[in-house]
C-alpha positions as CSV (number, residue, x, y, z in Angstrom):
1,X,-13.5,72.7,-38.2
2,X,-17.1,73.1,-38.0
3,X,-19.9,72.0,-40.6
4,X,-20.8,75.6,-41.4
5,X,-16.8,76.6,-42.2
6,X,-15.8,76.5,-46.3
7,X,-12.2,74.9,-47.0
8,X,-11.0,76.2,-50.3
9,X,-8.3,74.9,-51.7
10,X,-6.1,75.4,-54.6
11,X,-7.9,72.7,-56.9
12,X,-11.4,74.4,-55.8
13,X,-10.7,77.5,-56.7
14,X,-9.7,76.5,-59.7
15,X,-12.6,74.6,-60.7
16,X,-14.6,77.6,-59.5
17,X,-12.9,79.8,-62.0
18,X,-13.4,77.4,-64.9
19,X,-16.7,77.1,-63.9
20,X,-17.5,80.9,-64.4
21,X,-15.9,80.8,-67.6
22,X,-18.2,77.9,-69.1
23,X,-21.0,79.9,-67.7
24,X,-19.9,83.0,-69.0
25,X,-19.5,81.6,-72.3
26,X,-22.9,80.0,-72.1
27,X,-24.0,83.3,-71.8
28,X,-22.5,85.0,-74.4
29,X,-23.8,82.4,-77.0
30,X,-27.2,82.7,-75.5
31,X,-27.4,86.7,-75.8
32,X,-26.9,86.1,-79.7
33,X,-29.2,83.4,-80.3
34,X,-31.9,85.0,-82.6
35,X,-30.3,88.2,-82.9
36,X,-30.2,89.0,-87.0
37,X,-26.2,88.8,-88.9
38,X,-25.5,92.5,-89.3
39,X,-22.2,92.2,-90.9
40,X,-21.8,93.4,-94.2
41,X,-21.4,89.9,-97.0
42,X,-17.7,89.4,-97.2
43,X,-16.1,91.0,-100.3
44,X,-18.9,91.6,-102.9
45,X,-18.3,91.5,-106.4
46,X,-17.4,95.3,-108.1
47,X,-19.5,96.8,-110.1
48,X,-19.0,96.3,-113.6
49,X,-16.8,92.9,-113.1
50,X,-19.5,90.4,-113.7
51,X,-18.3,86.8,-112.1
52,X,-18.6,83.4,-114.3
53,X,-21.4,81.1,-112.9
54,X,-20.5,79.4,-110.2
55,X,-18.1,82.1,-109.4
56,X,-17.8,85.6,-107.3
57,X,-15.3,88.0,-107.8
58,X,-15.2,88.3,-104.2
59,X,-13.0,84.8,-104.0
60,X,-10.3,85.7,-106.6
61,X,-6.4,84.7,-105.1
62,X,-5.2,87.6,-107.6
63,X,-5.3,89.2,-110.7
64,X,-3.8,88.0,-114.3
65,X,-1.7,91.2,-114.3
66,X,-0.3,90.9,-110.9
67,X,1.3,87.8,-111.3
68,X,4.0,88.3,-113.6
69,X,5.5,85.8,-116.1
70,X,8.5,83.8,-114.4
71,X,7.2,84.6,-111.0
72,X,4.3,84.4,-108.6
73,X,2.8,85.7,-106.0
74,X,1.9,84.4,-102.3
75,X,-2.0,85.0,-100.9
76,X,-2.9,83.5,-97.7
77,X,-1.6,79.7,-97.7
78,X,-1.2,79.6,-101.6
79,X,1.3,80.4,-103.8
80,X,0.4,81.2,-107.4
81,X,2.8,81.1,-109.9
82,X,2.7,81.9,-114.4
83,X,5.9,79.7,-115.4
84,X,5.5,80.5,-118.4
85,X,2.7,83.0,-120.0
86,X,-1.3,82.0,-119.8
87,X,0.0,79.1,-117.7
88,X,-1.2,79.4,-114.0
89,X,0.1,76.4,-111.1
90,X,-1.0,77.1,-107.5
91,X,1.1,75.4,-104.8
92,X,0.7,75.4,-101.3
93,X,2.6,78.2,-99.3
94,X,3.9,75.4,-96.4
95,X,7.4,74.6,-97.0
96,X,7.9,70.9,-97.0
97,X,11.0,70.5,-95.0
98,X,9.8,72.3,-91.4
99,X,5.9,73.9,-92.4
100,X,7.2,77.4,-92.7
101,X,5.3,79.3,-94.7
102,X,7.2,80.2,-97.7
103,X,8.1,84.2,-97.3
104,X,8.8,85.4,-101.3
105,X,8.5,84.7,-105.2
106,X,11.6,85.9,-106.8
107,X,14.4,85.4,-109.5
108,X,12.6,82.1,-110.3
109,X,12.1,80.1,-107.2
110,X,9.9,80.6,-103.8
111,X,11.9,80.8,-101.3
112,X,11.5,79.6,-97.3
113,X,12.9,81.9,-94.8
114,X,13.5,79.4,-92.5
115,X,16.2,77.0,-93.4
116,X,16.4,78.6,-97.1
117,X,14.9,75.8,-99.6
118,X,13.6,77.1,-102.7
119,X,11.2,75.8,-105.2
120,X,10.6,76.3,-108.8
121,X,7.7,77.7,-109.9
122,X,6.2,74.5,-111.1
123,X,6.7,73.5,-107.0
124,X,9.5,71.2,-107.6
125,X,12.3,71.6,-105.1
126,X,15.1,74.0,-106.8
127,X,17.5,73.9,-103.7
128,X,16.9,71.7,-100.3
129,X,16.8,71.3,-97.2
130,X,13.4,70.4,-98.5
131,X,13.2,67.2,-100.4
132,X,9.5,66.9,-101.1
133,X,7.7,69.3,-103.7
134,X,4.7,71.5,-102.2
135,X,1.6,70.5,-102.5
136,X,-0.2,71.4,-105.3
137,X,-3.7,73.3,-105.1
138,X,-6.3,73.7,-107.9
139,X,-6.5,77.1,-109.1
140,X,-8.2,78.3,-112.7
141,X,-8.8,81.7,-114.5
142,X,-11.9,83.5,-114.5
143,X,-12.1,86.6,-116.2
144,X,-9.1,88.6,-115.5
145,X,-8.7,86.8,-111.9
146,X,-7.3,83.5,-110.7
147,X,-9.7,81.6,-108.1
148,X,-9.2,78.3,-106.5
149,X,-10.5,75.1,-108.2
């Protein structure tokens, strides 16, 4: 093999390709650099549903009214729950037996569809596999909505 002949190899090649990836990712992050945020600010607050200080109506987990009395409702990776009317608990929605993520609210417990433990509303565990409560997670009313904190 001469001096002027190019050997590529597996590993090469490889690094090549990685290499064009960096680079095109370099360049991606470099065409946006200075450009102005265009996208719209993430769920406003409706007219006529004036938030508490501190608070937008844009961050609510639910309303009062959809969360019925003896049951709950799951948003995202919280579960809210009204054991008992006015009184709101949010739990985390991760099962603590295998970190599912908890599937329903109903006929007083919330229920994993993975290996079928069940929690009271309070987060206590009703029925195992699970032998460890889920976590809780700070949630208050505002207005007509629950938010976290």
């Amino acid at each position: 093999m001469t001096n002027d002949e190019s050997v590529f190899t597996r590993r090469t090649v490889v690094a090549a390709g990685a290499g064009t990836v960096v680079a095109a990712a370099a360049l991606t992050a470099c065409a946006t650099y200075g450009k102005e945020n265009t996208a719209p600010a993430p769920n406003p607050a409706p007219a006529g549903n004036p938030a508490a200080p501190g608070q937008t109506a844009g961050n609510a987990l639910a309303k009062t009214a959809d969360i019925p009395v003896g049951g709950g409702v799951i948003v995202g990776d919280t579960v809210v729950t009204q054991p008992t009317a006015g009184t709101f608990v949010g739990l985390s929605a991760t099962c603590t037996h295998a970190g599912c993520t908890v599937a329903s609210v109903s006929n007083g417990t919330i229920n994993c569809p993975c290996h079928g433990s069940k929690y009271k509303l309070d987060g206590s565990v009703s029925n195992g596999p699970a032998t460890r409560a889920l976590a809780a997670k700070t949630v208050r009313v505002v207005g007509d909505s629950v938010v976290p904190g």
